[in-house]
C-alpha positions in Angstrom: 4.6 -2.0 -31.2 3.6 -5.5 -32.2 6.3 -7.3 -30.7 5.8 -5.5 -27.2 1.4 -5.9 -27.2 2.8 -10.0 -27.7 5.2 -9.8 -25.0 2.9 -7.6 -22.6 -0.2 -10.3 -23.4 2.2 -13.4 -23.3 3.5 -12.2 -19.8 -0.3 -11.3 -18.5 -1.7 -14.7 -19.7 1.1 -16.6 -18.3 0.6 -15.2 -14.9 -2.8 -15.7 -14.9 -2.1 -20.0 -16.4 0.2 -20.2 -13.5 -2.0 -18.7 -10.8 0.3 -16.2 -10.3 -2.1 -13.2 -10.5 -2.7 -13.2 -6.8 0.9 -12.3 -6.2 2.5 -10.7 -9.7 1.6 -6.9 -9.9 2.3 -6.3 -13.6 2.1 -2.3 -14.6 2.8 -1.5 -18.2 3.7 2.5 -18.4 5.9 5.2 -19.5 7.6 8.2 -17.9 5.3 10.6 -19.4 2.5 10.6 -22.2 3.4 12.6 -25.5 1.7 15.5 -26.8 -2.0 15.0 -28.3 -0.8 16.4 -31.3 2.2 16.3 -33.3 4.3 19.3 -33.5 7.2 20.1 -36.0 10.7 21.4 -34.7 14.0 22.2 -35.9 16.0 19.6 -35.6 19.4 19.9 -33.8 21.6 17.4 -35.9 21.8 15.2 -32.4 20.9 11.8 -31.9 20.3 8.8 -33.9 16.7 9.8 -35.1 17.9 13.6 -35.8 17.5 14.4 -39.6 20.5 16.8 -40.3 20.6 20.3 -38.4 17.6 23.1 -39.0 15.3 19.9 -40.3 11.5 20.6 -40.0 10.9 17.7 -38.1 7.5 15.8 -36.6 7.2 14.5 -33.5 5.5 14.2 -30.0 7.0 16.2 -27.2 6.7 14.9 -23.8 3.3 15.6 -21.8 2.7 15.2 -17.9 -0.8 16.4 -18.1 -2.4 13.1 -19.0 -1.1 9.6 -19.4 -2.0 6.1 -19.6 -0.7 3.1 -17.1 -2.2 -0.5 -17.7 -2.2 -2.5 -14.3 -2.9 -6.4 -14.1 -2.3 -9.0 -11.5 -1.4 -8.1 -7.4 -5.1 -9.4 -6.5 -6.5 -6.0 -7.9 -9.8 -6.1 -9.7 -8.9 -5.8 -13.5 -11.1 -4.7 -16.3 -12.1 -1.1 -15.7 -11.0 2.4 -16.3 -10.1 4.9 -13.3 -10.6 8.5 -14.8 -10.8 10.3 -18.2 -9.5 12.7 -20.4 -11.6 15.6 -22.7 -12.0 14.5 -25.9 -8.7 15.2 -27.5 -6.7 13.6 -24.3 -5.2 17.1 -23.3 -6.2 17.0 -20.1 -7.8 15.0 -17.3 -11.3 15.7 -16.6 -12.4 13.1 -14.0 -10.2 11.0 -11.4 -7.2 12.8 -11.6 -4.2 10.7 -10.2 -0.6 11.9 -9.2 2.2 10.0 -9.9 3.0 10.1 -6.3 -0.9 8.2 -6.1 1.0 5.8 -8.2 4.2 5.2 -6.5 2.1 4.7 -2.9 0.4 2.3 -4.8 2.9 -0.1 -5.5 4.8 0.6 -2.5 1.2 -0.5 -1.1 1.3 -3.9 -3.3 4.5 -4.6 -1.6 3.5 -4.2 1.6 5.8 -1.1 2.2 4.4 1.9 4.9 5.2 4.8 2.3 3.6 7.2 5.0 6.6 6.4 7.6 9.3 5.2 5.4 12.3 7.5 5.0 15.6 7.9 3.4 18.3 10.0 3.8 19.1 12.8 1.1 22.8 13.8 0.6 22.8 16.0 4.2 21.7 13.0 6.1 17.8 14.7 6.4 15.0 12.1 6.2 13.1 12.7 3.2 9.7 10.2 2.9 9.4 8.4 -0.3 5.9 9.8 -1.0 4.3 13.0 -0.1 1.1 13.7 1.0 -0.5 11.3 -1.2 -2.5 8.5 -1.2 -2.9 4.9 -2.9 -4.9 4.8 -6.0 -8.2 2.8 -4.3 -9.8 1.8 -7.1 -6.4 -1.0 -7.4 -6.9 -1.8 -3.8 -6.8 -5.8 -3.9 -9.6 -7.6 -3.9 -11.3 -9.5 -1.1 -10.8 -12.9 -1.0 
């Protein structure tokens, strides 16, 4: 993890030395979360980090529930924290945000209308990119 906090930082203070941080939306994030605590498994003998087949293994499943994203840049206001988890990170207890709140988001940071915008699913039906969600306020840009 050391060589990706130097990249993440080198990338965020160079934006910001350039005067870049107006326009750049960095976001730093995952697909999911993992699991607050570590479970043991079988392993199945697949995959480059499998131990050999019926292996007690440890490891982190993958969690939905709760997850971190770290945004920078776009003209947003930086520095704060938008919600919380209980105490062991299980579960979000204030400020809950879907990731459909994130994807109209960004599709708000690039100045895309996520409400009207369509595309066509494999019958030719317009499907809209988001649902029923809304952008994440508290990364609304700034005023100038």
């Amino acid at each position: 993890m050391g060589y990706y906090d130097q990249a993440v930082s080198a990338l965020i203070e160079g934006i910001y030395a350039r005067g870049l941080d107006k326009h750049v939306l960095i976001v730093v994030t995952g697909e999911f979360s993992r699991t607050p605590r570590i479970t043991f498994e079988r392993s199945t003998g697949a995959g480059a980090a499998s131990g050999p087949a019926g292996t007690l293994q440890p490891g982190r499943d993958h969690w939905p529930l709760a997850f971190s994203k770290l945004w920078v840049g776009g003209g947003i206001q930086t520095g704060d924290v938008i919600g919380a988890t209980d105490k062991r990170g299980e579960d979000v207890i204030e400020r809950p945000c879907s990731a459909h709140d994130f994807l109209a988001t960004i599709y708000q940071h690039l100045g895309i209308d996520f409400a009207k915008t369509t595309l066509n699913d494999f019958n030719g039906r317009p499907i809209h990119i988001v649902n029923n969600n809304r952008p994440i306020a508290e990364l609304a840009p700034k005023s100038s």
